[in-house]
N, C-alpha and C positions, 0 to 999 in steps of 0.2 A: 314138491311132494308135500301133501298136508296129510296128517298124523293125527286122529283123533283117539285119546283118551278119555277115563273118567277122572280127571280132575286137571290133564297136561294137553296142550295143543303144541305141536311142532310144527312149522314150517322152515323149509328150507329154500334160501334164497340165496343160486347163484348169481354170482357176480363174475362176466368177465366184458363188459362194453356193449356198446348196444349200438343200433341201425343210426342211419342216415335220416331217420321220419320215426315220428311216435306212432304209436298203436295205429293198427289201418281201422279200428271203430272208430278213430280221431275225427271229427265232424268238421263242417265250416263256420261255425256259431252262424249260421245263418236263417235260426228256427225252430221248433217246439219239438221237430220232428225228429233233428239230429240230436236230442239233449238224452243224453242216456239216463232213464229212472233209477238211482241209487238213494239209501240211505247213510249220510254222513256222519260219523262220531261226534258228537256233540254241537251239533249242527242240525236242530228237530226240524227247521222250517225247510231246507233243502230236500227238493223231489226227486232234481234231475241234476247230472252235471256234461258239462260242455269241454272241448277242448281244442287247442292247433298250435302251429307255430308260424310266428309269421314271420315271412322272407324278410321283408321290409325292416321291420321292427327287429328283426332277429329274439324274439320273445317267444318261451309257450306260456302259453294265457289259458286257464283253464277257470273259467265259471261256474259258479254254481246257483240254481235256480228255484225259484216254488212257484207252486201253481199259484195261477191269478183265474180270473174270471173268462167264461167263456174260453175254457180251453189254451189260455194261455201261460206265459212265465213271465215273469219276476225275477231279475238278477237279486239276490243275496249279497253275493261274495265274487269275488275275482283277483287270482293270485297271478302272479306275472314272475317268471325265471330268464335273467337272460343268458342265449345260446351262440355265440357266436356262430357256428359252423349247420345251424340249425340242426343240432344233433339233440336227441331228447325223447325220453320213455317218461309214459307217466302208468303208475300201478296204483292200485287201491287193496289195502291190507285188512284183513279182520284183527288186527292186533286185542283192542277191547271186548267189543263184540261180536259174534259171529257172522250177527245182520248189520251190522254198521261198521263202515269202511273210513281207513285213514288214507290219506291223499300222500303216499308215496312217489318221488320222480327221479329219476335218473341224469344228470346233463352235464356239461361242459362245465370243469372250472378254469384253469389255467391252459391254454392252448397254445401253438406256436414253433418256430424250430428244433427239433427233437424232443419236443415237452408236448407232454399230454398228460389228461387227470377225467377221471368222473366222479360226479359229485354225488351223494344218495343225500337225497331230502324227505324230512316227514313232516308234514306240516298240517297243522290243527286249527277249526275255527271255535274255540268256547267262548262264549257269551258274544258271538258276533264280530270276534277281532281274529284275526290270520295271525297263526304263530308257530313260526318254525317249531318242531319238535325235537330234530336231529338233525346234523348237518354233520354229516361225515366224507373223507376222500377215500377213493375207492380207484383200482387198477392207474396208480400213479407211475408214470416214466419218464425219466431228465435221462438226457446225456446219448451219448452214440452207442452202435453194436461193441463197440472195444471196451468202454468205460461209461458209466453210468450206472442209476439205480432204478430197479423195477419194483414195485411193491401191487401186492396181491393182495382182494380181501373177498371171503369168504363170509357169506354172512349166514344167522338164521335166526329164529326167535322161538321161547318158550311160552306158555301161559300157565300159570299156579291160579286160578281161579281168573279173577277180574285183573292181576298184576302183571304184565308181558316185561319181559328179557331179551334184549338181543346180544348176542353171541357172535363177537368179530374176531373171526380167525386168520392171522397176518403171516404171509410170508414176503420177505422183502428181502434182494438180491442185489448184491453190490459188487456190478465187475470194475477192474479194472487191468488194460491189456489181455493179456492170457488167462488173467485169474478171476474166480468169483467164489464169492463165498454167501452164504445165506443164513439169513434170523429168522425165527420165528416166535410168533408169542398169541397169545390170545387175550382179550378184553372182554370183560361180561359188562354192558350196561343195561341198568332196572329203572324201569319210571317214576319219577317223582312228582306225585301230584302237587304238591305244594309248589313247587318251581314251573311246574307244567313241561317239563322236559325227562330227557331218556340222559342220564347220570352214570358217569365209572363207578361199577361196584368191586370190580377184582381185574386183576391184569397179573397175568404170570409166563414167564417165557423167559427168550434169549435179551438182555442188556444191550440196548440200542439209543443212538439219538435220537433216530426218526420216532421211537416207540415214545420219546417224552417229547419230543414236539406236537403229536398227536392230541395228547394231553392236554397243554398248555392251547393248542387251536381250540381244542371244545372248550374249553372256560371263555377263550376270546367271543365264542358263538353264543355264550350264554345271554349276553344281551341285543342279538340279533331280531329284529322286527325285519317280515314280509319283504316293506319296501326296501330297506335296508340290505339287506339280503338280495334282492333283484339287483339293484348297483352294483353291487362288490361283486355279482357274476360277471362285470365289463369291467374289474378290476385286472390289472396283471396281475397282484400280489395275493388275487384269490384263492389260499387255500394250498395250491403248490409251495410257491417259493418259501413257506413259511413252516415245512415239511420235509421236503427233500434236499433243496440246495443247501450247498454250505454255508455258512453263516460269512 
């Protein structure tokens, strides 16, 4: 649902896991004609962008492109996520602009016997370099029907002018045997241009570990690079175990 105001933009962005396949506009990068015409945030020379996942590779590789001569393109940029299960959404956000889009994607972090995680990524190209914006875990689960933890996140984002918010609203549930009991709490992060990332501004709610493990993963994230960040998705210790399990 987007929400326009005069001076506030709201978007609301649920989160509960996503398909087996990315977007069905998803193309086969195999030409000028599948490249969808977008304009990217700070990314002037970008016309068009491209997108898939491949079996093989177990990667979505999403390109971006500008016109060449004679009707043709020019690769730019090209980011690469890896997905184990080839699970994988990719979104494009007006976060800054209304006509210039940020390269949001949804995918696998930690996968395997009773564990699942997805991961939300924002990733930015300024002055020509790929660079994570946010790297946050999203609909996290360890553990069996009897005992284990579920964590929920709700997301959305504000805009005061040219400065966007995002709004993560956490509930997380911790059975064990017969019993469960539930936290909740909420996190505001605001952009920092200077860092070139999306930063805790306020966190208020129920006293948890997972809620300061959170924490402590986005400062690990804060020196995350593209490539860098593609690896650690064929990590096991991506982003789950350093969240939900027990120490």
């Amino acid at each position: 649902m987007l929400v326009n105001a005069t001076t506030k933009t709201v978007l609301i962005l649920t989160c509960c896991g996503f398909g087996f396949a990315i977007d069905a506009k998803a193309s086969n990068l195999n030409g000028p004609g599948h490249c969808m015409p977008m304009r990217v945030w700070h990314a002037p020379q970008v016309h068009c962008v491209d997108w898939n996942i491949g079996p093989t590779s177990r990667e979505l590789t999403v390109s971006l492109h500008r016109r060449a001569g004679q009707g043709g393109l020019q690769l730019v940029q090209e980011f690469r996520l890896y997905t184990h299960y080839l699970r994988a959404r990719v979104e494009w956000l007006p976060l800054f602009d209304a006509r210039k889009r940020v390269l949001s994607t949804l995918s696998e972090g930690q996968t395997g016997s009773n564990v699942s995680q997805t991961m939300w990524t924002l990733v930015g190209f300024a002055e020509g370099k790929c660079k994570p914006l946010l790297v946050e875990s999203l609909d996290a689960q360890t553990g069996i029907s009897s005992s284990g933890i579920d964590l929920k996140v709700f997301r959305h984002w504000v805009r005061d002018g040219n400065v966007p918010r995002i709004i993560l609203t956490y509930r997380l549930t911790q059975r064990e045997r017969q019993r469960a009991r539930s936290y909740r709490w909420r996190d505001t992060l605001a952009w920092d241009s200077g860092r070139q990332q999306f930063t805790l501004r306020a966190s208020r709610g129920d006293p948890h570990e997972v809620r300061s493990r959170i924490q402590a993963y986005r400062q690990k994230m804060e020196s995350l690079t593209c490539e860098s960040l593609r690896k650690l998705g064929a990590d096991a210790d991506f982003g789950l175990a350093t969240i939900l399990e027990d120490e």
